[in-house]
DSSP file (Angstrom, degrees, kcal/mol; ACC not computed):
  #  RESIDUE AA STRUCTURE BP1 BP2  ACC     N-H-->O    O-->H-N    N-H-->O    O-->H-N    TCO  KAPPA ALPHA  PHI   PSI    X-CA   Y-CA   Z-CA
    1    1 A X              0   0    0      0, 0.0     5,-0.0     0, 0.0     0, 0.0   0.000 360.0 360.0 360.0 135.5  101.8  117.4  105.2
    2    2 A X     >  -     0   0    0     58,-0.1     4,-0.8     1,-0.1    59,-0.0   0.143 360.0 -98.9 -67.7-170.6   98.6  117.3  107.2
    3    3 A X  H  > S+     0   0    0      2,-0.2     4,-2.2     1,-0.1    -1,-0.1   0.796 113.8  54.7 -87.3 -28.3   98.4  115.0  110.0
    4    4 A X  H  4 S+     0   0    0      1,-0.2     4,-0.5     2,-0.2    -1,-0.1   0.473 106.7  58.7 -88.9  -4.1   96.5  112.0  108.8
    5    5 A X  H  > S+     0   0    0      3,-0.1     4,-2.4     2,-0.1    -1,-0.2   0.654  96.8  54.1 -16.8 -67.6   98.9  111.9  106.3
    6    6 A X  H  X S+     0   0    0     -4,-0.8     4,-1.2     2,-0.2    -2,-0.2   0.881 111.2  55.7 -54.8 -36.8  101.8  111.5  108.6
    7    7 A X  H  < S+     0   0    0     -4,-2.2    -1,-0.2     2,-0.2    -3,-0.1   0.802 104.7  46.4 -50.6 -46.3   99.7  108.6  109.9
    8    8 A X  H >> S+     0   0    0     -4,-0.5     3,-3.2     2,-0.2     4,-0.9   0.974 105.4  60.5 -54.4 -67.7   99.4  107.0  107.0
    9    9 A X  H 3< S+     0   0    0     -4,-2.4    -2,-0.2     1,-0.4    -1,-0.2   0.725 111.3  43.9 -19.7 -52.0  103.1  107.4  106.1
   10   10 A X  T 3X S+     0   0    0     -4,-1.2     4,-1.4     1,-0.2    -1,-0.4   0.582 105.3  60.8-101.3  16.7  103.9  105.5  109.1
   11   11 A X  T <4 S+     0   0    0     -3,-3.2    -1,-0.2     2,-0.2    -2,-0.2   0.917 111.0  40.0 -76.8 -53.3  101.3  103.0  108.6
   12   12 A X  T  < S+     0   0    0     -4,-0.9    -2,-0.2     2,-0.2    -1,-0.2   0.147 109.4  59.6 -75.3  11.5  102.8  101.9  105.4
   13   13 A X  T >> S+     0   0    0     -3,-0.2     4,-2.9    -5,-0.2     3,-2.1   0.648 109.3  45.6 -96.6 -71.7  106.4  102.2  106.8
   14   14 A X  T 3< S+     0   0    0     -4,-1.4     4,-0.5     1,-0.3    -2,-0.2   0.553 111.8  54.9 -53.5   7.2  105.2   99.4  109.5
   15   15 A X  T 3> S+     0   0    0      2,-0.2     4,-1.8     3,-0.1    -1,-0.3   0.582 108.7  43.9-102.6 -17.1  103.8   97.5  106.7
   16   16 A X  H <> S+     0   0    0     -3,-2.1     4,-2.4     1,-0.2    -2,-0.2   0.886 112.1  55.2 -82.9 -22.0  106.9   97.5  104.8
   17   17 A X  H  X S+     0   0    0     -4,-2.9     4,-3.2     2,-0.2     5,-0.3   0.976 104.4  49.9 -67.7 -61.7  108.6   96.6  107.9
   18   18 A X  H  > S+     0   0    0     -5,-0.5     4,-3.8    -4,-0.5     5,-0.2   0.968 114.8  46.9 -46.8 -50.3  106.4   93.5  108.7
   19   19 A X  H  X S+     0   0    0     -4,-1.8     4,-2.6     1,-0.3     3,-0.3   0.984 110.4  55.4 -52.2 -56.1  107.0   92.2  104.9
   20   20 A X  H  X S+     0   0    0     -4,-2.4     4,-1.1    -5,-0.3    -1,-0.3   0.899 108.9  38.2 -29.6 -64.0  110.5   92.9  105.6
   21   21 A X  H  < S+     0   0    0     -4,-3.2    -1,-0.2     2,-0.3    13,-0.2   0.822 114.8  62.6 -74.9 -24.1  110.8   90.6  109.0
   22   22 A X  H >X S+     0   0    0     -4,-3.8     3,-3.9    -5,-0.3     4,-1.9   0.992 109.3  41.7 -60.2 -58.5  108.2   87.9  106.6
   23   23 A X  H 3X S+     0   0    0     -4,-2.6     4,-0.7     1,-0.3    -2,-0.3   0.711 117.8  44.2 -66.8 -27.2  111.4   87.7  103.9
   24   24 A X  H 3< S+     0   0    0     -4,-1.1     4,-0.3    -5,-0.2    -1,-0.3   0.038 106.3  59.8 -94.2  19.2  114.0   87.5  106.7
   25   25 A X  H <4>S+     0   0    0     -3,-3.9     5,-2.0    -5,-0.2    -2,-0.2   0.712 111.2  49.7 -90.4 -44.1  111.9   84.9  108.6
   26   26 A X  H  <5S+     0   0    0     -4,-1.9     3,-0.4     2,-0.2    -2,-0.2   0.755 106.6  45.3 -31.3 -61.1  112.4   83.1  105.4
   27   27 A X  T  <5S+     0   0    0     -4,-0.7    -1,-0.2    -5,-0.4    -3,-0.2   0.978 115.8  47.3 -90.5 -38.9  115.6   83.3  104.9
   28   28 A X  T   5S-     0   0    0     -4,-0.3    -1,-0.3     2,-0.1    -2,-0.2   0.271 103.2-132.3 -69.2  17.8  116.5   82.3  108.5
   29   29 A X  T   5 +     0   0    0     -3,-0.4     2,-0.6     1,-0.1    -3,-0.2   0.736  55.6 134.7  28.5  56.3  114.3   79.7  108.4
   30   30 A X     >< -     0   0    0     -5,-2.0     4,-0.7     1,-0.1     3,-0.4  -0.866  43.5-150.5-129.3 114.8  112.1   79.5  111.3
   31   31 A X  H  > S+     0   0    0     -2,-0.6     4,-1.3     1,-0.2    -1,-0.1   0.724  89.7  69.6 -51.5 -20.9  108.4   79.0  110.8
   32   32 A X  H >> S+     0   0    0      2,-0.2     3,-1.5     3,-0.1     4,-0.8   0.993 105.5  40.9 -55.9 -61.2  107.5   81.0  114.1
   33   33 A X  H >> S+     0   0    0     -3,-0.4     3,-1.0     1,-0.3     4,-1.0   0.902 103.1  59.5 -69.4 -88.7  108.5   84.0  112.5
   34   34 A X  H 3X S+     0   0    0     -4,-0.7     4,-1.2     1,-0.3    -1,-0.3   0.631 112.9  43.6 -16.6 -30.9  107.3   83.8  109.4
   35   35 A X  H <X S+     0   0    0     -3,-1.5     4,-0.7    -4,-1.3    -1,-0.3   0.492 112.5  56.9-104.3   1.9  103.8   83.5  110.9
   36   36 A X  H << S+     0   0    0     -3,-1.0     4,-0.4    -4,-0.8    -2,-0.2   0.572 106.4  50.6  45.1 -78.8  104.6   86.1  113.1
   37   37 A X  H  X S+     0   0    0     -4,-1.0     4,-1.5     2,-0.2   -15,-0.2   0.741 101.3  50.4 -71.6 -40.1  105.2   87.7  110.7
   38   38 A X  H  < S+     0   0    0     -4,-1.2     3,-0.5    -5,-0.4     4,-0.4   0.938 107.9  58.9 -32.8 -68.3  102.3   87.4  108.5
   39   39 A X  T  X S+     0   0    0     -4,-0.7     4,-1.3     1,-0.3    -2,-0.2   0.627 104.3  53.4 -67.3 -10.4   99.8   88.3  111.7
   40   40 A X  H  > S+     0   0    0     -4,-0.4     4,-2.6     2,-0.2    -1,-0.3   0.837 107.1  46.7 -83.8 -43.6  101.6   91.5  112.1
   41   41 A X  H  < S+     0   0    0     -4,-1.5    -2,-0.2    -3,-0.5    -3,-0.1   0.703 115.8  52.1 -67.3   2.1  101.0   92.4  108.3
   42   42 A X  H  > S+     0   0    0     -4,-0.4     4,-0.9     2,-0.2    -1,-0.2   0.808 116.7  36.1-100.6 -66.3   97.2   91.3  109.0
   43   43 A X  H  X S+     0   0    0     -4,-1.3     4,-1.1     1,-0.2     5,-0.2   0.591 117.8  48.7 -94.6 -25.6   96.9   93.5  111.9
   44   44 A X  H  X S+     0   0    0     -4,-2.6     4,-0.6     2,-0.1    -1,-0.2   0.658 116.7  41.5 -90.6  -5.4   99.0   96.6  110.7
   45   45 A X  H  > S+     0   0    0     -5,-0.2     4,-2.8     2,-0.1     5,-0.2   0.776 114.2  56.5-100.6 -24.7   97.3   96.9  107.1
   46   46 A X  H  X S+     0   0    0     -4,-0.9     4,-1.4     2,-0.2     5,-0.3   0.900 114.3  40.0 -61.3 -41.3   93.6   96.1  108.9
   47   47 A X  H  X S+     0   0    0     -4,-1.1     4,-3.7     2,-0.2     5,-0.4   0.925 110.9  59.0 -77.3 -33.0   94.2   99.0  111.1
   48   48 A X  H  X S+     0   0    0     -4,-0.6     4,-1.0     1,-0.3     5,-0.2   0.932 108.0  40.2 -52.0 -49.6   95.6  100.9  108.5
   49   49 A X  H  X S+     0   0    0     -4,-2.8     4,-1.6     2,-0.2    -1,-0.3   0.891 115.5  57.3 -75.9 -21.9   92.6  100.9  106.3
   50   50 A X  H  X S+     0   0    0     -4,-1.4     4,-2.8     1,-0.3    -2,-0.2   0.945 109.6  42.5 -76.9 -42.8   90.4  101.4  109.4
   51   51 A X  H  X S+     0   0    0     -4,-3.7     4,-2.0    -5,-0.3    -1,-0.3   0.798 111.8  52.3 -59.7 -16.7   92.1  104.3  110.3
   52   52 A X  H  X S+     0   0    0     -4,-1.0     4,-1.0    -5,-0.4    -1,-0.2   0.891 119.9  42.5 -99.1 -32.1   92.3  106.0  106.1
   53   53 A X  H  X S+     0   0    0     -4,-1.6     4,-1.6    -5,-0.2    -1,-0.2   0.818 107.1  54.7 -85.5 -21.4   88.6  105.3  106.2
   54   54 A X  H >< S+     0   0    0     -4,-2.8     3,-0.6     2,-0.2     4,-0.5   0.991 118.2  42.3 -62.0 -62.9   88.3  106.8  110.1
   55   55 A X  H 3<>S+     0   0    0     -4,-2.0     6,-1.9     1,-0.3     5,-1.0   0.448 107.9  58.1 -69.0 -14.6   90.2  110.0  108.2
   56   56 A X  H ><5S+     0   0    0     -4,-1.0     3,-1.2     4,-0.2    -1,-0.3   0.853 108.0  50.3 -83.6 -50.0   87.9  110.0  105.0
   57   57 A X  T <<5S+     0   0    0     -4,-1.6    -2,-0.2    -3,-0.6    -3,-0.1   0.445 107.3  48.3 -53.2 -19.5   85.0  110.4  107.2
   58   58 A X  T 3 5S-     0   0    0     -4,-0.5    -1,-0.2    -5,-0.0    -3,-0.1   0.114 115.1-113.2-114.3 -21.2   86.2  113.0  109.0
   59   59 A X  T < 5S+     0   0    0     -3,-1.2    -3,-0.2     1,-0.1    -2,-0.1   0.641  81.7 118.0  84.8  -1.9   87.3  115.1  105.7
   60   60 A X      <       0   0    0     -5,-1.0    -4,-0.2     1,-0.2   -56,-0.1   0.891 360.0 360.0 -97.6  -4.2   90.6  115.0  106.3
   61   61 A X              0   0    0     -6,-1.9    -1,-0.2    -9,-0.1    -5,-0.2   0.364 360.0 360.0 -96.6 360.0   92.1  113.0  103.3
């Protein structure tokens, strides 16, 4: 695996992670987190696509 690969990998590991903390925001019931939670999946898939397009430009994907 290249490097902008690996990047990706962990981009979509912190995205699964954020969904993750939304569904156990859930189930503990506290509205903080759940929105929280949200703005973390927001801001990790927004960088994520900035970054796979940063790496498309660049040739390396």
């Amino acid at each position: 695996m290249n490097k902008a690969k690996i990047v990706m990998f962990i981009f979509a590991i912190a995205a699964i992670l954020s969904m993750i903390s939304i569904g156990y925001a859930i189930a503990a019931q506290t509205i903080l987190g759940i929105i929280l939670g949200i703005i973390a999946l927001c801001v990790v898939m927004m960088m994520g696509f900035k970054m796979k397009r940063k790496f498309r430009e660049q040739g390396l994907l």
